[in-house]
C-alpha positions in Angstrom: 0.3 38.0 -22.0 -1.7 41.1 -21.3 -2.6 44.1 -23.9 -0.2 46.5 -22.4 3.1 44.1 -23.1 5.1 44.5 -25.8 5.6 42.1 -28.3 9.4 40.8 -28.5 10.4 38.4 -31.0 12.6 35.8 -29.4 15.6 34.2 -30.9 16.3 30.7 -30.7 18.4 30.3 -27.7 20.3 27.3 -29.7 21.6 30.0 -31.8 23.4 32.0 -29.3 20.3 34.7 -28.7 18.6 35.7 -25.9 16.4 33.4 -23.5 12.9 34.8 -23.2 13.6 35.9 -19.5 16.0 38.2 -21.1 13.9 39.4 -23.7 11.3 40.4 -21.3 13.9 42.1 -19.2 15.3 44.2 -22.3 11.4 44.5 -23.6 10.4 45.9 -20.3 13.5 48.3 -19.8 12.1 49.3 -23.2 9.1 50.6 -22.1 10.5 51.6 -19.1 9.7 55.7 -17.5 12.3 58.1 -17.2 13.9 58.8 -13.5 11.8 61.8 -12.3 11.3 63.4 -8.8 8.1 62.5 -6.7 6.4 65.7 -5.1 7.7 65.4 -1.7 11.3 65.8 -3.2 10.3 68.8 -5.4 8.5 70.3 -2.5 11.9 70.0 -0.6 14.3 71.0 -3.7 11.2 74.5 -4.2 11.7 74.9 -0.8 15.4 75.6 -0.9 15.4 77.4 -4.4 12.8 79.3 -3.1 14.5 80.7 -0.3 17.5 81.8 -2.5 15.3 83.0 -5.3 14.2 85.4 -2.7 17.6 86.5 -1.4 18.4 87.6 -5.2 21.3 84.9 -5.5 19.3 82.5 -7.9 17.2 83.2 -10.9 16.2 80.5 -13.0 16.1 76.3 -13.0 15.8 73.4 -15.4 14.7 69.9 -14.5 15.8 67.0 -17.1 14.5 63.5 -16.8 16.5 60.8 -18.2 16.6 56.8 -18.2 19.0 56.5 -15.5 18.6 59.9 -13.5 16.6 63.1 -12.8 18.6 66.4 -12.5 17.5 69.5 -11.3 19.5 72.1 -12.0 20.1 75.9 -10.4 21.3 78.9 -12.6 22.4 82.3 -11.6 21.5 83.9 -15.3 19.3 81.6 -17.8 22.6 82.1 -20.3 25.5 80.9 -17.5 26.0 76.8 -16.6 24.4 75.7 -13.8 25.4 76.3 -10.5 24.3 73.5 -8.6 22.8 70.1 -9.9 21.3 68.2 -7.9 20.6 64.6 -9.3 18.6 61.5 -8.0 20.6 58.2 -9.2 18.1 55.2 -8.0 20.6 52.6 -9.6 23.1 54.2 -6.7 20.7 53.8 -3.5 22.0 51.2 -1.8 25.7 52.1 -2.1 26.8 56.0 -2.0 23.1 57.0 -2.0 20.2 58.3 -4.3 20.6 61.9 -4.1 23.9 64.1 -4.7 24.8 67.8 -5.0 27.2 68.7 -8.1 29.1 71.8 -8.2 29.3 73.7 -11.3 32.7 72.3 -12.3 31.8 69.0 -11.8 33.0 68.2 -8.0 30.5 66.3 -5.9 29.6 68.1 -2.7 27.6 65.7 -1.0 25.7 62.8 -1.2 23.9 60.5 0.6 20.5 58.3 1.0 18.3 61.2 2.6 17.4 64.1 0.2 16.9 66.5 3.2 20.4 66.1 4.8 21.7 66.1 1.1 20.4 69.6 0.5 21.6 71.1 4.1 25.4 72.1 1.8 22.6 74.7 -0.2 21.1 75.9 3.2 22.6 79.6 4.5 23.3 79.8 7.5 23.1 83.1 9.4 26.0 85.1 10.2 26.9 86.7 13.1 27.6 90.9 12.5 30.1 92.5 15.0 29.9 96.0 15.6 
């Protein structure tokens, strides 16, 4: 056992209590990190929020780090809900994906493995002007 371990007391697994692969399990999840975004996904998310920040369309941001998932989210006025959040679920990779976009009344808008393709749905596309 190293210095950095916690120190679990271990009931007796005759009793009905956990094994000591489980208590190491639930001691490590314990010390566990909360979710947070590495800085090639920031750089991707600050590149998009960037790009509207300029256009005048979005003003301010929040990023929250929990135990299960990291959420950035995008606000028109700092007083309003959020417009867009766009969360990172690692528990979700291998099934709908890690990344997702959520609308501001709760509706997912996309989703998917690749955090690039995720954020296209927040990318403008120019418009065409007829005379």
């Amino acid at each position: 056992m190293s210095e950095t371990e916690p120190i679990v007391p271990l009931r007796s697994y005759r009793s009905g209590g956990a094994t000591e692969a489980e208590a190491t399990r639930s001691a490590n999840a314990a010390v566990r990190a909360p979710i947070s975004f590495d800085r090639k996904e920031l750089n991707l998310i600050l590149g998009v929020y960037g790009a509207r920040v300029a256009e005048g369309e979005w003003r301010d941001y929040a990023i929250d780090f929990h135990r299960d998932r990291a959420v950035f989210s995008i606000f028109r006025r700092t007083s309003e809900m959020p417009l867009f959040r766009i969360e990172k679920h690692p528990k979700n990779t291998r099934r709908q994906g890690a990344y997702r976009v959520v609308a501001a009344g709760g509706t997912i808008v996309r989703r998917g493995h690749d955090l690039a393709q995720v954020l296209k749905v927040l990318i403008r596309r120019p418009s065409l002007v007829s005379v």
